[in-house]
LUMVEX-542694 format. One record per residue (C-alpha): residue number from 1; y, z, x. Coordinates in steps of 0.02 Angstrom, whole numbers. Layout:
BEGIN
+------+--------+--------+--------+
: resi :      Y :      Z :      X :
+------+--------+--------+--------+
:  NUM :      Y :      Z :      X :
...
+------+--------+--------+--------+
This chain:
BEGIN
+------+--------+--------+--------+
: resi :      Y :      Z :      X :
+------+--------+--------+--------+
:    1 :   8036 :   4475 :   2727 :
:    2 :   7892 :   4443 :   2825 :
:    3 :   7903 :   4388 :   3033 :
:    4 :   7803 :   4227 :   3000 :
:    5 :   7913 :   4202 :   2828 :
:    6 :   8077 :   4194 :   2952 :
:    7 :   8004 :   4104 :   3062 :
:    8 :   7949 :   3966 :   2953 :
:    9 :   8122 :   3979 :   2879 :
:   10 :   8204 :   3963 :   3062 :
:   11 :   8103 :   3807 :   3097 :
:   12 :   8161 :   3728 :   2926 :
:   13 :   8326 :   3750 :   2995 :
:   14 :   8293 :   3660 :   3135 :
:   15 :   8203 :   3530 :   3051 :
:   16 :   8358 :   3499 :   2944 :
:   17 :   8475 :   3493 :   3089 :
:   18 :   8368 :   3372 :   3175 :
:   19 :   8301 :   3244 :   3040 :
:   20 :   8446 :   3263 :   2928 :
:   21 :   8578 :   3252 :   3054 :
:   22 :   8661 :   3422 :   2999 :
:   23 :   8791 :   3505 :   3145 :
:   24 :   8734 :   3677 :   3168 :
:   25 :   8913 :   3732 :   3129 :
:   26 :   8862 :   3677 :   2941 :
:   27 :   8711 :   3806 :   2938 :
:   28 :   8770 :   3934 :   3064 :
:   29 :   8800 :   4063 :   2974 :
:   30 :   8615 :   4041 :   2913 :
:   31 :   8541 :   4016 :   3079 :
:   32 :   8636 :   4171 :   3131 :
:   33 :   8562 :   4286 :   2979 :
:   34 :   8400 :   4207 :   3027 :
:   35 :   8387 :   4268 :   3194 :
:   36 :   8460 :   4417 :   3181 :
:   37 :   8321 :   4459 :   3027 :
:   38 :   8198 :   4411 :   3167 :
:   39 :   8273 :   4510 :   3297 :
:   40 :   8281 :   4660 :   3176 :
:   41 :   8088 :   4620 :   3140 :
:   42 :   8039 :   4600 :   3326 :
:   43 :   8125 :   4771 :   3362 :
:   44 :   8029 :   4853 :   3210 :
:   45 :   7863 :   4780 :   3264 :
:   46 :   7886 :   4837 :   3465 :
:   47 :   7913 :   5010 :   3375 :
:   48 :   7760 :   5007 :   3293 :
:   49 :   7673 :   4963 :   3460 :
:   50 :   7734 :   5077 :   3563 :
:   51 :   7664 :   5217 :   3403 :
:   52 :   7517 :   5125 :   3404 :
:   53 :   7508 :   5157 :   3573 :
:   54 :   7553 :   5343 :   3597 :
:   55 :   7424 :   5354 :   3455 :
:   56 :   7304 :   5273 :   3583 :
:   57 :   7342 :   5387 :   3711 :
:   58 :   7307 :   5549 :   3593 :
:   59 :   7143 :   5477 :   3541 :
:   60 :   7108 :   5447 :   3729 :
:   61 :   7140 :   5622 :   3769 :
:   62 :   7060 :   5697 :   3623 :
:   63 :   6911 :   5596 :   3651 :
:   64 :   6905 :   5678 :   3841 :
:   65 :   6940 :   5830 :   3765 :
:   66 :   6786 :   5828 :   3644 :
:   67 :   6656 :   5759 :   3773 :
:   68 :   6729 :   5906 :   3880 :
:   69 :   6665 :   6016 :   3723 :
:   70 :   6505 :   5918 :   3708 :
:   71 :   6462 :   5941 :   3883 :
:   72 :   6471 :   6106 :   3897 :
:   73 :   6403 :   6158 :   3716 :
:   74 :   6244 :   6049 :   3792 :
:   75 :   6245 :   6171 :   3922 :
:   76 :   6253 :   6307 :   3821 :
:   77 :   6105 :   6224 :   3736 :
:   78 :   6004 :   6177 :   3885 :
:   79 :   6047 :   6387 :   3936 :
:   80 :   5985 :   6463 :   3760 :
:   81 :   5819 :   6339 :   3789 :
:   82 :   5759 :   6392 :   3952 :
:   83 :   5815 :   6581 :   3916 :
:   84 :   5696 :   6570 :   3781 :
:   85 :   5575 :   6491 :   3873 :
:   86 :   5583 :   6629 :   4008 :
:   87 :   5579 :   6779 :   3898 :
:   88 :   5427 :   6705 :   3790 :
:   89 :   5319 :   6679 :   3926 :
:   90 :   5363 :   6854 :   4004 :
:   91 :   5321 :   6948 :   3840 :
:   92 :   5165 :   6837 :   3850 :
:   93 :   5216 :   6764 :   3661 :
:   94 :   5124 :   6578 :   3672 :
:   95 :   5094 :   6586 :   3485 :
:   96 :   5210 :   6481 :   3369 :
:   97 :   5365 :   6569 :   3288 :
:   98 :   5388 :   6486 :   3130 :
:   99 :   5523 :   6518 :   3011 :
:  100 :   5597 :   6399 :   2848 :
:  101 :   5700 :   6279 :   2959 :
:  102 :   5631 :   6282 :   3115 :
:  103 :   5472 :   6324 :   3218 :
:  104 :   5489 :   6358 :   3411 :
:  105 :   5341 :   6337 :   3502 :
:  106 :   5297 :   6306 :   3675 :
:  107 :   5202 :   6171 :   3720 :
:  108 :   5104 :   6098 :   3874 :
:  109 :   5184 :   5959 :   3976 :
:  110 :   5089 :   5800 :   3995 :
:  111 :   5032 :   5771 :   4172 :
:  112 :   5151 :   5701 :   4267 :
:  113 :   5145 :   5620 :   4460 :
:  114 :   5233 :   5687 :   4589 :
:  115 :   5224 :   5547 :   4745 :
:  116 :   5310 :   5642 :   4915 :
:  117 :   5309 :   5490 :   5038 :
:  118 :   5286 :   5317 :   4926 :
:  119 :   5264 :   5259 :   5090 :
:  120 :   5082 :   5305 :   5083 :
:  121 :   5015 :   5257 :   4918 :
:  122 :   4915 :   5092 :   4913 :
:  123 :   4984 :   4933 :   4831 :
:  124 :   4890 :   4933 :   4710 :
:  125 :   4994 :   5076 :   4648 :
:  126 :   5164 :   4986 :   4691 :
:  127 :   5283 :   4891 :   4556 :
:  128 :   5397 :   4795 :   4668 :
:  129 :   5586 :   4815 :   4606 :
:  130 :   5706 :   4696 :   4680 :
:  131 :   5704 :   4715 :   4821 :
:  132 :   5626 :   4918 :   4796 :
:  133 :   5443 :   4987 :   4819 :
:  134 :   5426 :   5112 :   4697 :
:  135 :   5268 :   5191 :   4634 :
:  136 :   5201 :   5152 :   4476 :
:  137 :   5183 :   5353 :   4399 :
:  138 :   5105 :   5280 :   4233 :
:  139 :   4974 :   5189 :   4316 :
:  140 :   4941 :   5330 :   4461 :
:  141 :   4916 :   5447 :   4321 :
:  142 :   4797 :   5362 :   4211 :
:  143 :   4693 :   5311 :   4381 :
:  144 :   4676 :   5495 :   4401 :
:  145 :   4624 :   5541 :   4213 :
:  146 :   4510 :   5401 :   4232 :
:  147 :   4440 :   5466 :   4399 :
:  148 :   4456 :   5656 :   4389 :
:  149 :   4285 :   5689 :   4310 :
:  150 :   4185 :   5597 :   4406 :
:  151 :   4054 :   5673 :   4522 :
:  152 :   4125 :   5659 :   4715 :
:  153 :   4305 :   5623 :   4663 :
:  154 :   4417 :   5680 :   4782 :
:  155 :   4604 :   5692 :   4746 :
:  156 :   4697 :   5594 :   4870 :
:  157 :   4829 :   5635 :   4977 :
:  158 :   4962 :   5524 :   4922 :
:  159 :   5001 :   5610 :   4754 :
:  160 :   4968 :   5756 :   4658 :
:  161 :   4950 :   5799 :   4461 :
:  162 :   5047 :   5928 :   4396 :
:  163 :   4973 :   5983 :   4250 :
:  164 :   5044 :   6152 :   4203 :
:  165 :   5223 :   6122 :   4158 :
:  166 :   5279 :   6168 :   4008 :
:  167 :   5434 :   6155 :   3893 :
:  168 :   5523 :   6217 :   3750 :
:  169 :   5495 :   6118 :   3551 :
:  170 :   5625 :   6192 :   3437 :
:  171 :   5615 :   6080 :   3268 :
+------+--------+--------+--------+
């Protein structure tokens, strides 16, 4: 039988003994079979959380263990990437290496801004953070491709463009 079914049954007995004016010795040996069904049921049910728990405690560890794995088959990824990268550009390959699943090909950064001392760069330029000055890279950047061509622009001190990184596309 079911915890709640005992319990109901338990509280019936009570009931009875109450509103009816029944002794308990006229039901005890109900009341008695009652609670120890309960008791049985409450020790079955702490067994099943204590397996629920060790149960919780292997998943724990196995999920550890598998971002463990991740981790480092990312690094093997990462590795394989930029040992690509380096012998491709060595043997001078630029041209795209295409094949049924994949194609790896190496492609040209975007410009990115590099700011050494935010300290320096004009306000303007400046995003304020709570309570943090930090440069606004985006908006540096497309000051500079809107600027670069012009006749007399000169680059200015506070940042630089790099514009010949480059990275690996394996798809």
């Amino acid at each position: 039988m079911q915890l709640y079914k005992l319990t109901e049954e338990m509280t019936n007995l009570q009931k009875i003994m109450e509103e009816d004016g029944v002794r308990p010795e006229e039901i005890d040996s109900a009341l008695v079979q009652v609670q120890g069904e309960i008791k049985a049921k409450a020790t079955d049910i702490g067994a099943l959380y204590f397996n629920i728990q060790a149960e919780i405690d292997t998943l724990k560890a196995e999920e550890q263990r598998l971002a463990r794995m991740r981790k480092r088959r990312e690094g093997q990824q990462d590795y394989l990437k930029n040992y690509l990268l380096e012998n491709l550009q060595a043997a001078g390959i630029t041209d795209p290496i295409k094949t049924p699943m994949y194609k790896i090909a190496i492609r040209k950064n975007n410009p990115s801004v590099i700011v050494p001392d935010p300290d320096q760069v004009p306000s303007e330029f400046i995003r304020i953070v709570p309570e943090q000055h930090e440069p606004m890279k985006k908006e540096i950047l497309d000051f500079w491709k809107a600027h670069k061509d012009e006749d007399g622009y000169v680059q200015p001190d506070w940042f630089e463009v790099i514009t010949d990184k480059v990275r690996l596309e394996i798809k």
